[in-house]
C-alpha positions as a Python dict, from the first residue, in 0.01 Angstrom:
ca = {
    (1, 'X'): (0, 0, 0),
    (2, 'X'): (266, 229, 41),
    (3, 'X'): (453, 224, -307),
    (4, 'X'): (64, 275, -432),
    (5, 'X'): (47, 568, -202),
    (6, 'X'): (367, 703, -289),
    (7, 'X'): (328, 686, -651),
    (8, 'X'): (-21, 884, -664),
    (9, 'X'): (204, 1127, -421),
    (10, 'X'): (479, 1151, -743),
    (11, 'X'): (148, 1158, -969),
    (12, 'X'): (3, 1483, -743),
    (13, 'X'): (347, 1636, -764),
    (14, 'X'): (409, 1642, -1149),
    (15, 'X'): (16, 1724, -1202),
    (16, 'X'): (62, 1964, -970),
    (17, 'X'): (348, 2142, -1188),
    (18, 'X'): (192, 2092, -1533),
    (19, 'X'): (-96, 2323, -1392),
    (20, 'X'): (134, 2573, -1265),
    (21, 'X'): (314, 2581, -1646),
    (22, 'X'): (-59, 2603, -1795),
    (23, 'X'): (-229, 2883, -1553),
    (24, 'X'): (122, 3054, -1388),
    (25, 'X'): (287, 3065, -1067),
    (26, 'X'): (28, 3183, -839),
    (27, 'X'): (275, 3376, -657),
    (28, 'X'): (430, 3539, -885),
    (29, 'X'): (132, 3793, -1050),
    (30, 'X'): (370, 3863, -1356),
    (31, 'X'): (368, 3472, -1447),
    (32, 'X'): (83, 3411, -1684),
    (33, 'X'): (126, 3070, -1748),
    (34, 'X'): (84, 2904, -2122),
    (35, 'X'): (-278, 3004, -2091),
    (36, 'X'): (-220, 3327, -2037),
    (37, 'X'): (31, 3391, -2285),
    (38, 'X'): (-207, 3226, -2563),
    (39, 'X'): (-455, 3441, -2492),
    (40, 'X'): (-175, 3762, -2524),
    (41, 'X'): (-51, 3635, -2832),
    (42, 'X'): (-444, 3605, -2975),
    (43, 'X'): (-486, 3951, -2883),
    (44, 'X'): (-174, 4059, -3050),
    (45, 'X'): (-277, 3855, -3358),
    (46, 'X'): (-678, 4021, -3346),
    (47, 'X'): (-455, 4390, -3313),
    (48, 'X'): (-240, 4301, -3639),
    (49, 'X'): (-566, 4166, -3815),
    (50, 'X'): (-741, 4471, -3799),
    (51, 'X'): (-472, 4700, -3883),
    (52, 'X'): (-393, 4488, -4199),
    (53, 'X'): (-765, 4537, -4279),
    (54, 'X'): (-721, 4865, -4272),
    (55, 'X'): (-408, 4923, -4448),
    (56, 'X'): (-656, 4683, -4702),
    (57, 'X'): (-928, 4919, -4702),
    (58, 'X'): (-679, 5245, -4749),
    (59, 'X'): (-513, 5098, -5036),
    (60, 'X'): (-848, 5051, -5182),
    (61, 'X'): (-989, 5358, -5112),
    (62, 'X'): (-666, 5536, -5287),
    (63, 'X'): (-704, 5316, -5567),
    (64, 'X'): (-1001, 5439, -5671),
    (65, 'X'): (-894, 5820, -5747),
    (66, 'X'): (-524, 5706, -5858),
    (67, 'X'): (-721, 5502, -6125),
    (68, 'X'): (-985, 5797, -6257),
    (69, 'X'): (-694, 6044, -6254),
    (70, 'X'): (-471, 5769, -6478),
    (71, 'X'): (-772, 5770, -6693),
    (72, 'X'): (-773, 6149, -6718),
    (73, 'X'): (-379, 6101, -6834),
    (74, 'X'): (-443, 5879, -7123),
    (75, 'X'): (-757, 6065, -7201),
    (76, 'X'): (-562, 6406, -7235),
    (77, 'X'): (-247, 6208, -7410),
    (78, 'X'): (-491, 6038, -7730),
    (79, 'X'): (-704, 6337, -7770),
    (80, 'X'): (-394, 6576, -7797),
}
C-alpha cells in the first residue's frame, strides 16, 4: 500500500506542476502561465488583423482616385 500511495504522491506532484506551467505561478502575479500567454498572443494577432484590414481598405480607397486620374492622363495624351 505504500509504493501505491507514494506513486499517486509523485502523480500529485508532477500534475501539480503541469498546472502551474498552464495557468502561472500563483505567486508570482507577472507569471501568466501558457494560458495566459495564448490568450496575449491572440490579442496581439486580433490587433495586427485589424490593422492589416485597414491598411486593405486604405489601399483601396486610394485606388479608386489614382485610377480615374490615370484615366484622365491617357484621355488628355490620345485626344492631344
Amino acid at each position: 500500500m505504500t509504493i501505491l500511495m507514494t506513486e499517486v504522491d509523485e502523480l500529485k506532484k508532477k500534475l501539480d506542476e503541469v498546472l502551474s506551467l498552464l495557468r502561472g505561478n500563483t505567486l508570482d502575479k507577472n507569471d501568466q502561465g501558457f494560458i495566459g500567454s495564448v490568450n496575449d498572443l491572440e490579442k496581439r494577432v486580433s490587433g495586427l488583423e485589424k490593422w492589416k484590414d485597414r491598411i486593405v481598405w486604405m489601399f483601396i480607397g486610394m485606388s479608386i482616385p489614382a485610377s480615374i486620374g490615370i484615366v484622365e492622363i491617357l484621355r488628355k495624351l490620345i485626344i492631344h
